[in-house]
N, C-alpha and C positions, 0 to 999 in steps of 0.2 A: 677544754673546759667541760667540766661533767656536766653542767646545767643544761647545754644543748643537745645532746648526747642523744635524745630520742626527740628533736622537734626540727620540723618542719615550717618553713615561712614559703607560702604557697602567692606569687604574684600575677601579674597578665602576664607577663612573658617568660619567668623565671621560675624556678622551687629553689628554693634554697633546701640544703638538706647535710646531716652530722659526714665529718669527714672517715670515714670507713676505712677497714684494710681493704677492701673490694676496690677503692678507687687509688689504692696506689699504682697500680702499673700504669694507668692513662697517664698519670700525674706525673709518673717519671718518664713518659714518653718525651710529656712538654718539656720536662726539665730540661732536658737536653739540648733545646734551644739554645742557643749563642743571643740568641735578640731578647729570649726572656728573661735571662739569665744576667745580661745586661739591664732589661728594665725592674728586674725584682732585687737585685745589686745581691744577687745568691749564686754562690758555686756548685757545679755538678756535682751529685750525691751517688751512692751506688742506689741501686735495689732496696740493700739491706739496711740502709743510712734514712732510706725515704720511709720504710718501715717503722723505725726507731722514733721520726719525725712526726709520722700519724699519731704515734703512741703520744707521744709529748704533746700535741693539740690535745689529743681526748682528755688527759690529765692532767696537767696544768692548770693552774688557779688564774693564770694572770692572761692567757691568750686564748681567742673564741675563733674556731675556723667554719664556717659550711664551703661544701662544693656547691656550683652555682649548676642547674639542669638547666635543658632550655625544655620548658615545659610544653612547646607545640609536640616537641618530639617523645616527650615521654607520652604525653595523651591520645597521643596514634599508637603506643604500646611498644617504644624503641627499648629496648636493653638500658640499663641507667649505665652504663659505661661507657655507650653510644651516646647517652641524652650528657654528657660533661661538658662543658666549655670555658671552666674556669673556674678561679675562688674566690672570695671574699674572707677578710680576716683585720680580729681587733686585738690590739694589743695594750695590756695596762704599763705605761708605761712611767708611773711612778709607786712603790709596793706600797706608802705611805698616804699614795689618795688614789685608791682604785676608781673615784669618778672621771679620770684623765684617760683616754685611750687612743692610740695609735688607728688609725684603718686604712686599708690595703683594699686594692681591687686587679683582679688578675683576667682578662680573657684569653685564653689560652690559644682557643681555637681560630683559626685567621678566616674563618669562612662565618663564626660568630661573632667579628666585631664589624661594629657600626647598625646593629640593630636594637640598641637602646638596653642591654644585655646589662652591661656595666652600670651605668647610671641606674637602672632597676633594683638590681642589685646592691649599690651602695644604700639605694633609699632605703632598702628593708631592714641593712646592715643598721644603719642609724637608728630607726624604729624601734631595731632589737634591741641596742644595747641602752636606749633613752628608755625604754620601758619598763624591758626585762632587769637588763645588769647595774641600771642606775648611773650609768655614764652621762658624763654632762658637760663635757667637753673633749671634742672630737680633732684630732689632728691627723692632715696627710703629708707627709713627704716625699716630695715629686722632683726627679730630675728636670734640669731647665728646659730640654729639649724635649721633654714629652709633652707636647702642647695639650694633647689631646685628653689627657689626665688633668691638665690644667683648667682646661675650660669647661671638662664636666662640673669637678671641681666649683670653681666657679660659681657653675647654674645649680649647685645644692649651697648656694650661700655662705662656701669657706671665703676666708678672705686670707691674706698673704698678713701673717707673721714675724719671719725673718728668713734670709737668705744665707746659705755657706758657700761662698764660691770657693772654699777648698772642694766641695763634695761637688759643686755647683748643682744643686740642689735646693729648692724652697720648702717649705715649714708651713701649710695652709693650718686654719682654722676656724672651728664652728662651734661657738655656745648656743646650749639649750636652753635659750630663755623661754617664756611663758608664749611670748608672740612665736616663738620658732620654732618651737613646738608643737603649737597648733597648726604652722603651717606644713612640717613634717605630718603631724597626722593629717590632715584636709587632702595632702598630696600624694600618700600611699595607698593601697589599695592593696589589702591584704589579710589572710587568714592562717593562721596557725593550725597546724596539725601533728598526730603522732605519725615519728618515721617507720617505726611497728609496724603501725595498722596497715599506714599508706601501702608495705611491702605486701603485707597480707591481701590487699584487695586485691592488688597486681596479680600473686599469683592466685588467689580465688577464680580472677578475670579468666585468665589462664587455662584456668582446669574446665574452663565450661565451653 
């Protein structure tokens, strides 16, 4: 999606930041995974497939991706391919009411999860799309056995929808009402910036 394409959602523990050709190779490191691959319900891509696939985020009308940093490590001045641990992504998944979307949350890194990475991240994901994209109703679909999806889930006040035991798989959900919103914003803690600049000061940092 072009709208994000130069913005940054800057959290306590996270950066969100536009998904780049720079971070394709980490990205197909993960792919390769067998475990994530199983929880993303996606097949191994080449190189040149994951390439193809940056491009389609960035342009895209209907789907919003950032890579998620973990920002202790970009702020000690780690490489941003070093600071990766995963993504975040929304998808509209009706062309006729673009306020419906999909969201996804991925930690990639097995040494970044269970530090509150994920759930950070979904909140800002939410934030974004209630703010920015005008989304107003938020869905996730979580295999049965991933509890732990489940009960983030959960603690952002989706509630269970319907279930497919073909896919066995649940349907959570989350309206933006007036009360829910306020408490989405009361509960994030966050600021926006350019992805530009932010690289410019890096290397500014850098050169001195």
């Amino acid at each position: 999606m072009r709208v994000n394409e130069d913005a940054v959602l800057r959290g306590q523990r996270v950066l969100l930041v536009p998904y780049e050709p720079h971070h394709v190779p980490r990205y197909h490191e993960w792919m390769k995974s067998e475990e994530l691959q199983k929880l993303t319900a996606s097949e191994p891509l080449t190189l040149e497939q994951e390439y193809d696939m940056q491009r389609s985020w960035r342009e895209d009308g209907d789907k919003c991706t950032f890579i998620i940093l973990d920002r202790g490590r970009w702020d000690q001045g780690c490489p941003e391919d070093q600071c990766m641990v995963g993504d975040v992504n929304l998808f509209m998944v009706d062309p006729e009411n673009p306020s419906i979307a999909e969201i996804e949350i991925m930690i990639a890194e097995p040494m970044s999860r269970g530090r509150g990475f994920g759930e950070e991240s979904v909140r800002l994901m939410l934030y974004y799309g209630a703010t920015t994209l005008g989304i107003s109703t938020f869905q996730a679909k979580i295999g049965e056995e991933n509890l732990t999806s489940v009960r983030l889930f959960n603690r952002l006040h989706f509630t269970e929808e319907s279930y497919s035991s073909v896919f066995q798989e649940m349907t959570l959900r989350w309206e933006v009402t007036e009360t829910e919103r306020q408490w989405l914003l009361d509960a994030v803690h966050v600021s926006a910036e350019s992805y530009r600049e932010m690289k410019q000061n890096r290397e500014t940092d850098a050169h001195h």
